[in-house]
C-alpha positions as CSV (number, residue, x, y, z in Angstrom):
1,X,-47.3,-33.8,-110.3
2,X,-48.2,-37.7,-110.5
3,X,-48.7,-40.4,-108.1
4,X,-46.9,-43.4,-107.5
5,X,-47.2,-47.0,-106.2
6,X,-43.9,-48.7,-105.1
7,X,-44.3,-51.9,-105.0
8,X,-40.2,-53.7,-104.3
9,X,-36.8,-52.5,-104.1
10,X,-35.5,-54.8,-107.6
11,X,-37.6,-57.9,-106.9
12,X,-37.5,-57.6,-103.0
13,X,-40.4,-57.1,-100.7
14,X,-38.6,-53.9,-99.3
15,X,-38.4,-50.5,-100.3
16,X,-35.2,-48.0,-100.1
17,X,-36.4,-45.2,-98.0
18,X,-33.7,-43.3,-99.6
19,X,-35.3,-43.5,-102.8
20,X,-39.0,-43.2,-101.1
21,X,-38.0,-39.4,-99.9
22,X,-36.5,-38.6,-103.5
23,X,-39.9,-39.5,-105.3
24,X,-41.7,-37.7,-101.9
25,X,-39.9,-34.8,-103.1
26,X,-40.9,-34.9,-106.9
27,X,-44.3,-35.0,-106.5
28,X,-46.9,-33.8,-104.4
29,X,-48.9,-36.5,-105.4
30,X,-49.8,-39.7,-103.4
31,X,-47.0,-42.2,-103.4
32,X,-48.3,-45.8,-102.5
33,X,-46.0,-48.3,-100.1
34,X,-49.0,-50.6,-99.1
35,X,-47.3,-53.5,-101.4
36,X,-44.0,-53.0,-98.9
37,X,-43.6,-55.0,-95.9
38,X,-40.0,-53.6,-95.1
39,X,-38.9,-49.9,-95.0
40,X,-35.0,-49.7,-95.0
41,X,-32.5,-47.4,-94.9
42,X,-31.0,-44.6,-92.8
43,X,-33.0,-43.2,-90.1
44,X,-33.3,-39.9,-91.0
45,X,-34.7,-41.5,-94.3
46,X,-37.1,-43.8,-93.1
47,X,-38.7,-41.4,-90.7
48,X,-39.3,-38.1,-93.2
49,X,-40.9,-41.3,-95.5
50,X,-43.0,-43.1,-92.9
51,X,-44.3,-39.6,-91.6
52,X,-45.1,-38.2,-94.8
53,X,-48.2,-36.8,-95.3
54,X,-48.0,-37.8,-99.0
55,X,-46.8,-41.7,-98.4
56,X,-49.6,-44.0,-97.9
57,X,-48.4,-47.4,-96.4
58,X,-49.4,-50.6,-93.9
59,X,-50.1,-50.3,-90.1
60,X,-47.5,-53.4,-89.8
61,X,-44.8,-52.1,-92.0
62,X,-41.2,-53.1,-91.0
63,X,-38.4,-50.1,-89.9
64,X,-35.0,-51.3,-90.5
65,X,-32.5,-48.9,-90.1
66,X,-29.9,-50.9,-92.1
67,X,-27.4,-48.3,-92.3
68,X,-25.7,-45.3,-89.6
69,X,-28.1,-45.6,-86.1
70,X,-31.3,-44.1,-84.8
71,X,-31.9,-41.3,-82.4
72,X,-34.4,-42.4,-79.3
73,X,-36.7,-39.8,-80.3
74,X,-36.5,-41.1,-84.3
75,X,-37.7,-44.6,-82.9
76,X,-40.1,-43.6,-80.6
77,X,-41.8,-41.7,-83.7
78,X,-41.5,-44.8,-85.6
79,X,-43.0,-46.9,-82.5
80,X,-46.0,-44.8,-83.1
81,X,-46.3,-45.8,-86.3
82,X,-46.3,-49.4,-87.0
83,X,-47.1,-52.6,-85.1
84,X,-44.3,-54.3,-86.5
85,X,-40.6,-54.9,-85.4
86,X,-38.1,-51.9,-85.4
87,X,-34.7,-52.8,-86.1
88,X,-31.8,-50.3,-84.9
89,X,-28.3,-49.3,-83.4
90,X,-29.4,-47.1,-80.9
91,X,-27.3,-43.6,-81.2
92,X,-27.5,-42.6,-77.5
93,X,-25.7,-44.7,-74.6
94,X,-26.8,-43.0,-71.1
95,X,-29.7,-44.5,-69.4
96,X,-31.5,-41.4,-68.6
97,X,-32.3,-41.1,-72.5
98,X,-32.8,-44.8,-73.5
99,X,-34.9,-45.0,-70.8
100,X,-37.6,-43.0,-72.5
101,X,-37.4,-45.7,-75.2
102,X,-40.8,-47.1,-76.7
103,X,-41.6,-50.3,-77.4
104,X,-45.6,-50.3,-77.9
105,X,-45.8,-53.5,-79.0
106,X,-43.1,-55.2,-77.2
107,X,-41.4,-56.5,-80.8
108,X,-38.5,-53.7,-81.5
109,X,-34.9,-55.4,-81.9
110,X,-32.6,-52.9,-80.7
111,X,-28.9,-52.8,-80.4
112,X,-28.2,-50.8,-77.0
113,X,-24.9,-49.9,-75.2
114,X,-25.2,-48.4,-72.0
115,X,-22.2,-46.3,-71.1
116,X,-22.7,-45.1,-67.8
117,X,-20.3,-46.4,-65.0
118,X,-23.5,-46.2,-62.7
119,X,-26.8,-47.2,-63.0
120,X,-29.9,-48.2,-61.0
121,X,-30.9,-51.6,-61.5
122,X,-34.6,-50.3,-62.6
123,X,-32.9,-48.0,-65.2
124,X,-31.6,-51.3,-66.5
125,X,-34.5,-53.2,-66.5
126,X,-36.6,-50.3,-68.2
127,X,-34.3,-50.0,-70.7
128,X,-33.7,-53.9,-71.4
129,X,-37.0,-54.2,-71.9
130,X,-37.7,-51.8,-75.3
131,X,-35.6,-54.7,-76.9
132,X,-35.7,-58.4,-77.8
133,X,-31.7,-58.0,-77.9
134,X,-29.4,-58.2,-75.3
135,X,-28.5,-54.9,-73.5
136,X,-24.8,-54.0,-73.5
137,X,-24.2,-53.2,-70.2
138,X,-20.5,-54.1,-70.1
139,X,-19.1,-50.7,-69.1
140,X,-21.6,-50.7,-66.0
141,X,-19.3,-50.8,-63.0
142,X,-21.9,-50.4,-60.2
143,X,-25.7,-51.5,-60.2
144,X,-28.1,-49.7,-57.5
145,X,-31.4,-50.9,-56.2
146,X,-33.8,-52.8,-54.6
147,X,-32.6,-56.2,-54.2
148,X,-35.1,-57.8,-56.0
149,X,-34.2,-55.1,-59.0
150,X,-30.4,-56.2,-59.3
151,X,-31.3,-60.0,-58.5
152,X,-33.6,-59.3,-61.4
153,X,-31.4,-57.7,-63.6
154,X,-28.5,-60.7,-63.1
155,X,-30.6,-63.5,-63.7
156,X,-32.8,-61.9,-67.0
157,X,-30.0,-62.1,-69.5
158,X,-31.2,-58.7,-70.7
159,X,-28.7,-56.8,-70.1
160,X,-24.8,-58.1,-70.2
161,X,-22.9,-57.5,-67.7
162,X,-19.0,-57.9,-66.8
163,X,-19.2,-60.1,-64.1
164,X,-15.8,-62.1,-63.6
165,X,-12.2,-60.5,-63.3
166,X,-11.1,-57.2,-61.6
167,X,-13.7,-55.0,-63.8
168,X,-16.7,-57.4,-62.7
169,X,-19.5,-55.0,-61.5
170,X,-20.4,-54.0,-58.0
171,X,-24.0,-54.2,-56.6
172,X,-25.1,-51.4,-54.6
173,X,-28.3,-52.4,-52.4
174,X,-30.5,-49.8,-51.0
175,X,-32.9,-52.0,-48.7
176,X,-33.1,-51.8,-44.9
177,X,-34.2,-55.5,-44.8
178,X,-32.5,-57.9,-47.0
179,X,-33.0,-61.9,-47.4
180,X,-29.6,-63.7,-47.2
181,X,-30.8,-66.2,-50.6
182,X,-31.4,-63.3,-52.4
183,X,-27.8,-61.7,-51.6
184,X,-25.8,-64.9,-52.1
185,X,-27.8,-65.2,-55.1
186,X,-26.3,-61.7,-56.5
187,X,-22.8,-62.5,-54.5
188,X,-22.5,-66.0,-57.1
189,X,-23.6,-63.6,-59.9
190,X,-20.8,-61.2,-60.2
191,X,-17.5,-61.3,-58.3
192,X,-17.5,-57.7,-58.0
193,X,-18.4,-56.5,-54.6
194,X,-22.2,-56.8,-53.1
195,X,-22.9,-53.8,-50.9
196,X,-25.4,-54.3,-48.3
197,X,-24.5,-51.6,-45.8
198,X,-27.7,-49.6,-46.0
199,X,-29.5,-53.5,-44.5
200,X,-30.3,-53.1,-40.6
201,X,-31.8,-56.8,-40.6
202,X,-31.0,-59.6,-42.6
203,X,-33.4,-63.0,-42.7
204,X,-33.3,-66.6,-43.9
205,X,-32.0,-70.0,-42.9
206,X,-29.0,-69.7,-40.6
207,X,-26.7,-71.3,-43.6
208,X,-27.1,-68.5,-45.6
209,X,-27.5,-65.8,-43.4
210,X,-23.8,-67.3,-42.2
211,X,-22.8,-67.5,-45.8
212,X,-23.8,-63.7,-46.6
213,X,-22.1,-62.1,-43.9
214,X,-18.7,-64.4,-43.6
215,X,-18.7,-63.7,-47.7
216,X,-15.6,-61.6,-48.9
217,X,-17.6,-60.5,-51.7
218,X,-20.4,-58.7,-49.1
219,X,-20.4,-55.9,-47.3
220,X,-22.0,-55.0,-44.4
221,X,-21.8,-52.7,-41.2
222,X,-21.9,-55.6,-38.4
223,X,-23.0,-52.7,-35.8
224,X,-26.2,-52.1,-37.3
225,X,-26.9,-55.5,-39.1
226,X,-29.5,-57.5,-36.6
227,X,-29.9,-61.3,-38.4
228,X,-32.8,-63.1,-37.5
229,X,-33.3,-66.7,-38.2
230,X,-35.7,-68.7,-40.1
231,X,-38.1,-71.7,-38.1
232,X,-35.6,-75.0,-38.8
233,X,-33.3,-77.0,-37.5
234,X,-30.3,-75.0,-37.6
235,X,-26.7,-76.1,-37.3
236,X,-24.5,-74.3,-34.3
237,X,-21.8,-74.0,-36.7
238,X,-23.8,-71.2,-38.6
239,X,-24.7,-69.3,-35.8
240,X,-21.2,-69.0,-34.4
241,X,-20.4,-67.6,-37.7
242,X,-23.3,-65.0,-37.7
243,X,-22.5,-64.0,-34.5
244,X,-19.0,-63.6,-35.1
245,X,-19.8,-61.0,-38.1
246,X,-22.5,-58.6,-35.9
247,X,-22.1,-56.8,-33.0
248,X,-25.9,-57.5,-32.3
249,X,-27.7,-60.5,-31.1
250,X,-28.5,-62.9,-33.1
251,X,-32.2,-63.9,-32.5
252,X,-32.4,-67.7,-33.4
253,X,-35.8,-68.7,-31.2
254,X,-37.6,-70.0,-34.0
255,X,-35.3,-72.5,-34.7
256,X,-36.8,-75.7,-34.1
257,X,-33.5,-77.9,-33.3
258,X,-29.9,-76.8,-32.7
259,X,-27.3,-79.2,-34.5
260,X,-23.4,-79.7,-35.2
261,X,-20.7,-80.7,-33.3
262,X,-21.0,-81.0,-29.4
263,X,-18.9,-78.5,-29.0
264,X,-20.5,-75.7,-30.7
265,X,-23.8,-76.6,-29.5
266,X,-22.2,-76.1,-26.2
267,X,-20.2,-72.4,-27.9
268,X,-24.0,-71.5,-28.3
269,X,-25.8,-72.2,-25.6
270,X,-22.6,-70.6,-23.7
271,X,-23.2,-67.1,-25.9
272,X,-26.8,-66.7,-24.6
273,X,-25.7,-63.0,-24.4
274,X,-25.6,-62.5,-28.0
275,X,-27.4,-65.5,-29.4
276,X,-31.1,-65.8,-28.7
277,X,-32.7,-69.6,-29.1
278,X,-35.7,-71.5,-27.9
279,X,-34.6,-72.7,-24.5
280,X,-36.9,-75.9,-25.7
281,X,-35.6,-76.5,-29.1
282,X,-33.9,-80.2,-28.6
283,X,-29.9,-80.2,-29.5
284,X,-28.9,-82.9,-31.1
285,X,-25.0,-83.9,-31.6
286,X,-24.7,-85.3,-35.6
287,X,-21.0,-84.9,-36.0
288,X,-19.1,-86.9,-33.8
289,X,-19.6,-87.6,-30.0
290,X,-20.1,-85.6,-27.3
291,X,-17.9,-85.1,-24.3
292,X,-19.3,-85.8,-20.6
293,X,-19.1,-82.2,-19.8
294,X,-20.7,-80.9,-23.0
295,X,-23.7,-83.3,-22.0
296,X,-23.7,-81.6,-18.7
297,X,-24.2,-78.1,-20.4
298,X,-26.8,-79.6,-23.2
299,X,-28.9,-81.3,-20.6
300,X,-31.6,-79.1,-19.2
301,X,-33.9,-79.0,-22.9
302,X,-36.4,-81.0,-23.7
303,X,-33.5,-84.2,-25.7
304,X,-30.7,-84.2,-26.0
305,X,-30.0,-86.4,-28.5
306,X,-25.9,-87.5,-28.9
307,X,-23.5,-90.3,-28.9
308,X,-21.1,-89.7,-25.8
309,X,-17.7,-90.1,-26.4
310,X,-16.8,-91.7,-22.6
311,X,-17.0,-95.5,-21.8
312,X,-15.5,-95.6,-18.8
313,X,-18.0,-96.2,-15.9
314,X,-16.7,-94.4,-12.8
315,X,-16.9,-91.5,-15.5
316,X,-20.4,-91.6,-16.5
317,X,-21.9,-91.7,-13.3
318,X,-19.3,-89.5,-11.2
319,X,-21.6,-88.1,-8.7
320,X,-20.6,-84.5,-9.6
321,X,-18.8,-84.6,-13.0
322,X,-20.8,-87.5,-14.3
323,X,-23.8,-87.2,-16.9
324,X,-26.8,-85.9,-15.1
325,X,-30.1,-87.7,-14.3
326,X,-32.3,-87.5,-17.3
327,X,-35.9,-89.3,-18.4
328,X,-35.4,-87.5,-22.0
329,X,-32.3,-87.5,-23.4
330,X,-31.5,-90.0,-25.7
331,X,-28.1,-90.8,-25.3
332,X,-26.0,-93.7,-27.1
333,X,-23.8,-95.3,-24.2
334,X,-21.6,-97.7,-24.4
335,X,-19.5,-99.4,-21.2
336,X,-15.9,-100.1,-22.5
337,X,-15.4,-101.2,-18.3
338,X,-15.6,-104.9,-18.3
339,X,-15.7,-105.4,-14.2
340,X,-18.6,-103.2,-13.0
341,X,-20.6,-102.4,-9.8
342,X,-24.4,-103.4,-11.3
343,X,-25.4,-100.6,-9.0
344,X,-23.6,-97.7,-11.2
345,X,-25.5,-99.9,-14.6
346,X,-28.7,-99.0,-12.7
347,X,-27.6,-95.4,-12.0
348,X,-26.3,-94.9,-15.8
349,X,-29.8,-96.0,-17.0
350,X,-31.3,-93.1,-15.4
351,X,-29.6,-91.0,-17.5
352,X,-30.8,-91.8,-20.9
353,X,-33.9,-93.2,-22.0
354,X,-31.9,-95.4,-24.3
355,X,-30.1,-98.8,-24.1
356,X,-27.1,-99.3,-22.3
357,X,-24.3,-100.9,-24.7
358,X,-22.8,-103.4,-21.7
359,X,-21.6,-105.9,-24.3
360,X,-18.1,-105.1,-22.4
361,X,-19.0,-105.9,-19.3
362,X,-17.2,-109.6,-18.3
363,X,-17.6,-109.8,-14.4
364,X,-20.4,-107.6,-11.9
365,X,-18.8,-107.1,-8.3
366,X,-21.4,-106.1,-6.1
367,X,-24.0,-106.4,-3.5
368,X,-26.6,-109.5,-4.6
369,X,-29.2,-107.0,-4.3
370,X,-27.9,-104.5,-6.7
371,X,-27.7,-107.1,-9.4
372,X,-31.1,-108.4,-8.4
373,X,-32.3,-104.1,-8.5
374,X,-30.7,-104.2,-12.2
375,X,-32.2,-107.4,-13.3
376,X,-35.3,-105.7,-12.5
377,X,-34.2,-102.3,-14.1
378,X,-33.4,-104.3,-17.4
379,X,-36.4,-106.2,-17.3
C-alpha cells in the first residue's frame, strides 16, 4: 500500500478521473487531489473518485464530465460535494426526473433536453433553473400553467422553445381570471395557439381586452368569459369588439371617457343591454364628425364633446330633429347658410357652450328685435 498526491493531468491544473479510480484501486492508502482544481472525465469516473473514502480533495473542486453524460442522481451526488461549477450532458430528458435536479449553489452548467410533448410551465422553470445553460425545450408542444408561469417561462430565455411555424408551441392556461396584457404578451411570444378557456373573467384596458379575445391565436369560451374594463378613457371601437366575442355583458363603468367615431359611440350607448358604462363618463367624438342624430343620442351625459358634421341652419335647430338644448356640450359648429334668421343663431347658441363659426353668414333676414336679442347673446 502507499499514498499518493496528484498534483496535474501532464502540466494541467486537472486531474483524469479515470486514472484517479485506477490508483484508488491500487492502494488503500490516502490519495491527495487538493493541488486539483478540475476533476474530469466520465461520470461514472468522477463520482466513485470524488466519493472515495480514500481520495482527499478541495470543497470547490471542479466536475467536468467531459466525456458520455451524467445521470440526475450522479449530479445531485456531486452537488453535494463541491461548491464549484458542474459541467454535464444530462442523460435523462422527462421533466419529472430533471426536475429533481440540484443546483446548491446555483453555478452548475448543464446541457438539458426536455422531451416531453407536455409540460407545466413550473416544471420548466424548476428545471431551467439547476443550469446557467439554456434549456432545450424544442420538442415541447404544449406549456400548462398559471399565466404568470408560461409568461415567465417565454420571456426568461431559459428554456428554448419552438415558437414560429406549424410546430410553434401551444400555451395551455389554467386561471379562472386572466389579465389581457399578460395573454397578448404570451399570444406575441409563440404563434402556436394560447388557450384561455378555463378564464371566466378577463381584465385590463379595453384595447387589449379587445385584442385578446378578437386574436386568432386565443381561445376562449365567449359564454362564460365576463371582461371587465380598466378606469380610462376607452375607445367605443374596443368595446364593440369585446362585446362581439362574449355572450356576457361587458361591464365598462369605470371607464372615465368613451371615444372613437360618432358612430360607435352611438353602437354603444345603443347596446346598454350588454355593455355596462358610467351613464356620466363624457363621450367625446376624436375621429371625424358627428352626425345631427348621433348628437341627439350622445346628448344626455355630462359633454359631449364633437365636431358636427351639418352646417346647414334649418338642420341644426329643427325643432324635433335638430341638436338638442345643451349648457354642456361642447360642440364645434359651423354655419355654411349665408342668409340666416338671427333668431335660429340665438337658438343654435343654446346648444353648445362653444362659439358659433358664422363666418358664412352674408345677409340676417329677420325681425329687428331678434338681431338686437343676438347682439346681446354674442356680447
Amino acid at each position: 500500500d502507499f499514498t499518493a498526491s496528484i498534483t496535474d493531468e501532464d502540466g494541467n491544473s486537472y486531474a483524469d478521473a479515470a486514472n484517479v479510480v485506477a490508483i484508488d484501486a491500487a492502494t488503500s492508502g490516502t490519495i491527495t487531489t487538493t493541488s486539483v482544481t478540475e476533476l474530469r472525465g466520465t461520470s461514472d469516473n468522477i463520482v466513485s473518485s470524488a466519493t472515495s473514502s480514500q481520495v482527499t480533495k478541495d470543497a470547490d473542486l471542479l466536475f467536468n464530465v467531459s466525456s458520455g453524460s451524467a445521470s440526475v442522481a450522479q449530479i445531485n451526488t456531486l452537488d453535494a460535494l463541491t461548491t464549484n461549477v458542474i459541467t454535464a450532458t444530462i442523460t435523462e430528458n422527462d421533466a419529472a426526473t430533471l426536475i429533481t435536479l440540484d443546483n446548491d449553489n446555483g453555478n452548475n452548467a448543464l446541457t438539458i433536453e426536455v422531451t416531453d410533448s407536455e409540460v407545466s410551465a413550473s416544471n420548466l422553470a424548476t428545471i431551467a433553473s439547476s443550469t446557467s445553460v439554456a434549456v432545450d425545450g424544442t420538442a415541447v408542444t404544449t406549456i400548462e400553467g398559471s399565466l404568470d408561469n408560461v409568461k415567465s417561462v417565454f420571456a426568461s430565455g431559459g428554456v428554448t422553445l419552438t415558437v414560429s411555424g406549424s410546430s410553434a408551441v401551444d400555451a395551455r392556461i389554467t386561471n379562472s381570471t386572466v389579465a389581457a396584457a399578460d395573454v397578448k404578451t404570451v399570444d406575441a411570444a409563440t404563434a402556436g395557439s394560447v388557450n384561455i378557456n378555463t378564464a371566466t373573467s378577463i381584465t385590463g384596458t379595453a384595447s387589449d381586452i379587445a385584442s385578446v379575445m378578437a386574436s386568432s391565436g386565443v381561445s376562449h369560451v365567449a359564454s362564460t368569459l365576463t371582461a371587465t374594463v380598466d378606469g380610462a378613457s376607452v375607445d367605443a371601437a374596443d368595446l364593440i369588439t369585446i362585446n362581439a366575442n362574449t355572450d356576457k355583458a361587458v361591464a365598462a363603468s369605470a371607464a372615465t371617457e368613451i371615444t372613437g367615431t360618432d358612430d360607435n359611440i352611438a353602437a354603444v350607448l345603443g347596446a346598454s343591454s350588454q355593455i355596462t358604462i358610467n351613464s356620466a363618463a363624457p363621450l367625446t367624438v376624436d375621429d371625424g364628425t358627428a352626425s345631427i342624430a348621433n348628437v341627439i343620442i350622445m346628448s344626455g351625459t355630462p359633454v359631449v364633446t364633437a365636431t358636427v358634421d351639418s352646417g346647414v341652419l334649418a338642420d341644426l335647430v329643427h325643432s324635433t330633429n335638430g341638436l338638442p338644448d345643451s349648457a354642456k356640450n361642447i360642440l364645434s359648429i359651423t354655419v355654411a347658410t349665408t342668409n340666416v334668421d338671427p333668431a335660429d343663431l340665438t337658438d343654435l347658441s343654446g346648444k353648445t357652450v362653444s362659439a358659433v363659426n358664422v363666418s358664412n353668414v352674408t345677409t340676417l333676414t329677420g325681425a329687428a328685435s331678434d338681431a338686437v336679442a343676438l347682439y346681446d347673446a354674442g356680447s
